[in-house]
N, C-alpha and C positions, 0 to 999 in steps of 0.2 A: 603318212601324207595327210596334211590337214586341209578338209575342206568345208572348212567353216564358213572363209573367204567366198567361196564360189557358190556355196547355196547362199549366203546372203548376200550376192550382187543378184544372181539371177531369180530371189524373190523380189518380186514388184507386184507395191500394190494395184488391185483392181480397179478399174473404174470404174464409180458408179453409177452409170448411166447402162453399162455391159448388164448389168441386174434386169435391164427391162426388157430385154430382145424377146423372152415370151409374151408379155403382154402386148410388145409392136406389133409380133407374128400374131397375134391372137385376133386384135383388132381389124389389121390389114387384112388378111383371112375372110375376114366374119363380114366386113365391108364390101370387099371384093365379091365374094359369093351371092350376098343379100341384093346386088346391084343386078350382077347376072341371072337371078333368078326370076326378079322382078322381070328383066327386059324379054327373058325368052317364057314367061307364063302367059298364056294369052286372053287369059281369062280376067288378068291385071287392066288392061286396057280395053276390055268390051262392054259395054253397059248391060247387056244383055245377060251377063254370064254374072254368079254368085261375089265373085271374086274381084271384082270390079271395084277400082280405088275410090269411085265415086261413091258407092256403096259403103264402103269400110269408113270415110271420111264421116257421114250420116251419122254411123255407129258410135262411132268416136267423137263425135261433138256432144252425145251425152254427158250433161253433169260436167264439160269439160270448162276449165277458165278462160279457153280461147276458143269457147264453143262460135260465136262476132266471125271471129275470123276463116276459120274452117266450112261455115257455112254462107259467110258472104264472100270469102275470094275465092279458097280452094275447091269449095264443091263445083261453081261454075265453070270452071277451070281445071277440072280434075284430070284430062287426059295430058296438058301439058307440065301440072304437076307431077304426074307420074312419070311419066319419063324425066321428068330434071332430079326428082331425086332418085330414080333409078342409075342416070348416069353421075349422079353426084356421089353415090354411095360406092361406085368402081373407081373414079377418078380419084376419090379420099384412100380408097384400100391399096389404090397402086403408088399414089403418093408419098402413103406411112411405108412400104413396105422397101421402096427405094430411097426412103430419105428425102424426098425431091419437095422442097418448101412444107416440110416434116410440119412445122408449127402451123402454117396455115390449113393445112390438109386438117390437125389435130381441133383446129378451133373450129374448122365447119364439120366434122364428126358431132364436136360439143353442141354444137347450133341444132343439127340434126336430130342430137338424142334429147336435147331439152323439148321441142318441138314433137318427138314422140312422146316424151313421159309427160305432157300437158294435156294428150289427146289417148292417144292407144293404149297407155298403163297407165294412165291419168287414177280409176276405177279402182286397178290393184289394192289389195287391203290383205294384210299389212301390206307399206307400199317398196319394204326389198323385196318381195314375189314378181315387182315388174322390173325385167330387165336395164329397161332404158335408165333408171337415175342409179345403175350402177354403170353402165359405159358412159354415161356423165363424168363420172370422177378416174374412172381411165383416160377418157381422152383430157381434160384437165390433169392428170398425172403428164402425160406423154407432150402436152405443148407446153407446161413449166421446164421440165427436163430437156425437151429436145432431142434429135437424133443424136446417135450413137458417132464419135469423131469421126472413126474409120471405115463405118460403111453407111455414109451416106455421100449422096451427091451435093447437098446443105452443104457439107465441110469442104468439098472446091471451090463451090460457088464464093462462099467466104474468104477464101484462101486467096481467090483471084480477084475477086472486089470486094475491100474492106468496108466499104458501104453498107454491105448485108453479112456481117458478123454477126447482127441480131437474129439469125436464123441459125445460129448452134451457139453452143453453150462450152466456150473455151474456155478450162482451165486456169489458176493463174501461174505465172513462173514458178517454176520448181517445185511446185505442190505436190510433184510423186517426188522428190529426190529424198533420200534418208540423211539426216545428218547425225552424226555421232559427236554425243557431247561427252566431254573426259570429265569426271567425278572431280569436285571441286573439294582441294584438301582443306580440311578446318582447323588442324591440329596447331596448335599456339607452340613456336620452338620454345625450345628450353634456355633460360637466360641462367649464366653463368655470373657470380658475382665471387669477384676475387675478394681475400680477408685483408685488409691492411694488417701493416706490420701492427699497430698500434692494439686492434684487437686479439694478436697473437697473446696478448698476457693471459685473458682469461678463455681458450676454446670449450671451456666446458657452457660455459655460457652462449658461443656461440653457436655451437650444437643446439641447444636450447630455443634458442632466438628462430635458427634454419627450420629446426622440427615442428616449434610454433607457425609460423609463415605457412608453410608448406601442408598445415591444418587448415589456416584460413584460406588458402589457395585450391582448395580442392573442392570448399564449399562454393567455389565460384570460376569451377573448371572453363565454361562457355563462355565468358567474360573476359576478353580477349583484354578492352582496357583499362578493366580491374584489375587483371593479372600483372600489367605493365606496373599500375598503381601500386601493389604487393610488391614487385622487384624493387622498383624506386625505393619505397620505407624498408624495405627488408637491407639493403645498401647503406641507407640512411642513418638505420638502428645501429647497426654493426659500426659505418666508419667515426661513429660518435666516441665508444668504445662506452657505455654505461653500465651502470651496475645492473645487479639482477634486478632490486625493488624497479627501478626506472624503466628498464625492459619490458617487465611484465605490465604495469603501467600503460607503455606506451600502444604495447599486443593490444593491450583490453580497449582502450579509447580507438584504435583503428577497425577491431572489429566491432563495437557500438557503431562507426561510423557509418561502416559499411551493408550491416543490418539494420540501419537505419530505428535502433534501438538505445538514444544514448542514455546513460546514467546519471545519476546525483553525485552533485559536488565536483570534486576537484579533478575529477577522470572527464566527466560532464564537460569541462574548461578546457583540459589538453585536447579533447576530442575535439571542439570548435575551432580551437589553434590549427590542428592537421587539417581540417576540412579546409578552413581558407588559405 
């Protein structure tokens, strides 16, 4: 039973986008939790307590490039900053995790981590020790690629208003299909060149003539309309019926021609007659 057939229908390549469901689950995860954690520490939102965002902001406006901002919006403001990126950090982790506007969820994670690696690992040194400008280039991975076709809710959305196809990243036609291409034959047929009566007087010469040809035919096997050009003279030679001197003559000036080597004198001349 040959089942050649049947494993290679039902191999199918993978999609490349299936490669990332760790990295989605990773992010979505680590969003998700960091949001919740934030909302239920209470210590996050008390000015009184160590832990307090307004406290930590202070910290982090050290040395930072957007020390301006941190200390003239956020610090004033610090309790309703905390909670918008507390619930923004849950809102992103549930959005990655269901697919549900995958790429916008993925660009305000990006917003989010550029925003911490400016201020809270701003310091870090060397500066892959701070976490943030490496979920930088995760969630820039995760909004170039988009969610996954078949488990997000992006790819209904899409499905049902072609408006917002910019929210997944559809293949083009047939790009998984396999096509089988059939080996393209090279091989030059073999041309048959019947003797005339007229050369039957001398076959030893045309033995000759044939074994000659089929020397210079070999040196130019790939040469599909050299070879034609060979048949033609080789026909030519023969239905003339010449002697051997004129034969050999004729050999010599077509392979000058053809190695593009010609000679002196009177071989030189017949060779230029054949070329034109």
């Amino acid at each position: 039973m040959d089942t050649t057939g049947a494993s290679n229908a039902s191999a199918k390549p993978m999609d490349s986008t299936s490669l990332l469901w760790p990295l989605r689950i990773f992010m979505g995860l680590t969003f998700l939790y960091a949001g919740l954690q934030h909302l239920t520490d209470p210590s996050y939102f008390d000015p009184s307590m160590a832990g307090y965002i307004g406290k930590l902001v202070v910290g982090y406006s050290t040395g930072s490039p957007i020390h301006a901002f941190l200390m003239g919006v956020v610090e004033p403001n610090a309790v309703a900053f905390g909670y918008t990126v507390a619930v923004g950090e849950c809102l992103i982790g549930i959005a990655v995790l269901a697919g549900f506007l995958f790429r916008i969820a993925a660009f305000a994670g990006l917003l989010l981590n550029v925003t911490f690696y400016l201020s809270a690992t701003w310091n870090a040194f060397p500066f892959y020790f701070g976490s943030d400008i490496v979920f930088v280039m995760c969630w820039l991975t995760l909004m170039l690629t988009g969610p996954q076709l078949k488990y997000s809710i992006d790819t209904a959305l899409a499905t049902r208003y072609p408006s917002l196809s910019w929210l997944v990243s559809l293949p083009p036609q047939g790009s998984f299909q396999t096509i089988e291409v059939s080996p393209i034959k090279t091989e030059t047929p073999a041309v048959q060149i019947s003797v005339p009566n007229k050369a039957k007087l001398y076959p030893n010469q045309v033995r000759e003539i044939n074994s000659a040809f089929d020397r210079i035919k070999q040196q130019f096997i790939l040469h599909r309309e050299t070879q034609a050009m060979l048949e033609f003279a080789r026909a030519f030679v023969i239905s003339l019926g010449v002697d051997r001197n004129d034969s050999a003559s004729i050999l010599t000036a077509l392979q000058n021609i053809l190695t593009r080597r010609p000679t002196e004198g009177p071989t030189a001349k017949l060779g230029d007659a054949l070329a034109q």
